[in-house]
N, C-alpha and C positions, 0 to 999 in steps of 0.2 A: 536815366540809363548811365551805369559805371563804364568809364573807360572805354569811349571809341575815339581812337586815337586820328584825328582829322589828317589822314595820310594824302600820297598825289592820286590815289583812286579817286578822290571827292573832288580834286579839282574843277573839274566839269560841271559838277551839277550842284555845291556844296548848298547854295541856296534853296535848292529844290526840297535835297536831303533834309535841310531843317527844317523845313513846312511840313513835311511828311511828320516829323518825331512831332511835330506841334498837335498835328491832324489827328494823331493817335493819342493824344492828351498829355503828351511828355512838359513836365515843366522846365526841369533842366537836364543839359546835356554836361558831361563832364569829359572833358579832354584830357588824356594821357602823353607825357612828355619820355621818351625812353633816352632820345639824349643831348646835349643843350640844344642843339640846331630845332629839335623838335620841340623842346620847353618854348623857344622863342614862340615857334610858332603856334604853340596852344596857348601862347598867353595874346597875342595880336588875334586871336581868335576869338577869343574870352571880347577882348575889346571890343570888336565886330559886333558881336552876337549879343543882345543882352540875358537869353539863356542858359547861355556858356560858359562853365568854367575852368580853369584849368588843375593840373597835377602837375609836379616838374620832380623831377630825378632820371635816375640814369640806371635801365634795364641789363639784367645781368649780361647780357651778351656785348652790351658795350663798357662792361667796368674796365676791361685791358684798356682803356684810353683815356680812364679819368687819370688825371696831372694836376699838379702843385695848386693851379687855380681853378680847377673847374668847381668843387666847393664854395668859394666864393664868389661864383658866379649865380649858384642854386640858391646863397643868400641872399644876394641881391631880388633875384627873379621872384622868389618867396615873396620879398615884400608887396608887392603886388596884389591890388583889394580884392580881385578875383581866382589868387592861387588858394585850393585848401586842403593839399596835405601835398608828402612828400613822395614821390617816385615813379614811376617802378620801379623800387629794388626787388633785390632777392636771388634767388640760387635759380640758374636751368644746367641741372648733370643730365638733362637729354641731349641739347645741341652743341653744350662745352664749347661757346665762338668765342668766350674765354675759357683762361688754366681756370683748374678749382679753386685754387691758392688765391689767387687774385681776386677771384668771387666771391669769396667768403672775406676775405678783407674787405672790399668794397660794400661789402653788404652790412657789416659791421660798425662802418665807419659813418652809411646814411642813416640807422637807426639813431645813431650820437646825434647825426646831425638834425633828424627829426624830434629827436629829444631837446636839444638845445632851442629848434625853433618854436617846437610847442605844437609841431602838425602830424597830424594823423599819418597813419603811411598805407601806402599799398605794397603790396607784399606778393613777389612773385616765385609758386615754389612749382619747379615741375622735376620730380623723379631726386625730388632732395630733402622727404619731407621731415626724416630727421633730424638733417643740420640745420634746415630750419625752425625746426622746435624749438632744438640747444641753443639757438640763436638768438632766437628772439628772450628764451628765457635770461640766459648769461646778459645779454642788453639791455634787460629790463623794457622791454618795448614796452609791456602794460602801461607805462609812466605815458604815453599818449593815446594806445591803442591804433586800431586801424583796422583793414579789409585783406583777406586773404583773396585775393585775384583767381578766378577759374578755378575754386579749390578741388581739388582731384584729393585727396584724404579719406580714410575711414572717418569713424564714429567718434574713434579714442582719441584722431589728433583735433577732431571737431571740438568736441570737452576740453581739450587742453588751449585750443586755439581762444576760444569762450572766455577757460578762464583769467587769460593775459587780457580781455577789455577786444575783443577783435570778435567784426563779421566775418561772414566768408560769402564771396560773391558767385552766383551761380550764371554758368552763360548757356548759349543756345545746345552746347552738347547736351544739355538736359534733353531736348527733345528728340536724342536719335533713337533709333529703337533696338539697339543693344547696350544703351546707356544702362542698367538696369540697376548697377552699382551704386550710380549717381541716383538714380530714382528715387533710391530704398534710402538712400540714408538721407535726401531730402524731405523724404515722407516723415523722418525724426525730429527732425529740425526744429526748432522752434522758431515760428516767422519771425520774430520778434532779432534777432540775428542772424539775415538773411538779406543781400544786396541782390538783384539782377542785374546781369549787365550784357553786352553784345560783342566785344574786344573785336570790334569794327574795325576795317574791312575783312576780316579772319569771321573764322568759327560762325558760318549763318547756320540759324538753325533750319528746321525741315519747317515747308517745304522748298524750301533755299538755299539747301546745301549745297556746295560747291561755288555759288555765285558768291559776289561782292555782298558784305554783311552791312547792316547800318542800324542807326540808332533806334528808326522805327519798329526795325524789327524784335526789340526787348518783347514786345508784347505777349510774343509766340512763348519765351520764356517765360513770363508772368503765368499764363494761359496755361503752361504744362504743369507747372507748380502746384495752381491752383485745383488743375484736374487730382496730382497725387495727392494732395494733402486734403481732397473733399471738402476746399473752399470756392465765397463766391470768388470772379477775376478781380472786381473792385476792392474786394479782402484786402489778397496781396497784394495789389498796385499801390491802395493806399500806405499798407505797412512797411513795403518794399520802400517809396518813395521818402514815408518820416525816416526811418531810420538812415538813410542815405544824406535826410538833412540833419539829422542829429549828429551824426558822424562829422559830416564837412561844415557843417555850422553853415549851412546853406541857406539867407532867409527865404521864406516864403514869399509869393509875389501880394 
């Protein structure tokens, strides 16, 4: 499962939580870092856990706060045997908790830096999927590749996303049922470019919406997937799963 970011909802039960994603046949879980305080702690996670791995960068809502060294803090933290790619970055023009200006710097600035280190990136675009495009193109992000996070896009940025070397990760909004948008252009898809994931504790899907989300619950994703695209569940789980170790170079157990 892509990106559930082991937040203070899990505090309580975090062990429980991972016996569940086990119970469902999950091999690895992947942690998301949105800003250092959180990198720390997805990577003492990763530690914990032998399942677990982490992600470190800095989500567009917290770019107004990257300084002179916080950079060099994400390369240190990279080197790390269980980090394997870089972020969340990327644009949000729907909550603007930074300027754009600032955003779009920052976001320019972790693709360098994920180019420099040679890791994958995650890619967060919501209601900017243009300047993400131009973005990634002018960056040359292809030079790593990576995952389009929660991707909300048509067809044509789906092609255009493809052909920069990048998945796009689908989460539990697949299974609402006015999703239909997401349906149809997942029913295109080729599994073969296609993460699941859960953006834990956010976004459960049905029948769990509104409650706390977790890593277990990818399945329900998998599951609706498999319904639109008239495969078996094992299909995608399997293909879902290699490509996600292709990507972060995740060995097999």
């Amino acid at each position: 499962g892509l990106n559930s970011p082991f937040m203070p909802e899990f505090d309580k039960d975090r062990n429980e939580v991972i016996q569940r994603a086990h119970d469902c046949g999950m091999e690895y879980i992947i942690t998301v870092g949105i800003d250092v305080e959180s990198c720390r702690h997805a990577i003492r996670l990763a530690e914990e856990f032998e399942s677990v791995y982490a992600i470190v960068g800095i989500h567009p809502h917290n770019a107004k706060d990257i300084d002179g060294g916080t950079y060099d803090i994400l390369r240190k933290l990279t080197q790390h045997e269980k980090v394997c790619a870089l972020g969340e970055m990327g644009l949000d023009f729907f909550r603007n908790h930074s300027p754009r200006d600032i955003q779009l710097t920052r976001f320019r600035e972790q693709i360098a830096l994920a180019k420099e280190l040679e890791l994958p990136m995650v890619v967060h675009d919501r209601n900017a999927h243009r300047e993400t495009l131009a973005i990634l193109k002018e960056e040359k992000a292809f030079e790593v590749g990576g995952v389009i996070h929660c991707f909300s896009g048509d067809h044509e940025m789906a092609s255009k996303c493809f052909d920069m070397g990048f998945y796009l990760s689908i989460p539990g909004t697949i299974t609402f049922r006015k999703a239909t948008s997401l349906q149809e252009l997942v029913r295109k898809l080729p599994l073969g470019r296609i993460l699941i994931e859960t953006d834990a504790p956010f976004l459960a899907p049905d029948p769990f919406r509104g409650k706390r989300n977790e890593p277990s619950y990818v399945q329900y994703v998998a599951d609706k997937i498999a319904k639109i695209k008239k495969l078996d569940f094992e299909e995608v789980t399997a293909a879902t799963s290699r490509n996600a170790k292709t990507l972060f170079k995740i060995p097999a157990y």
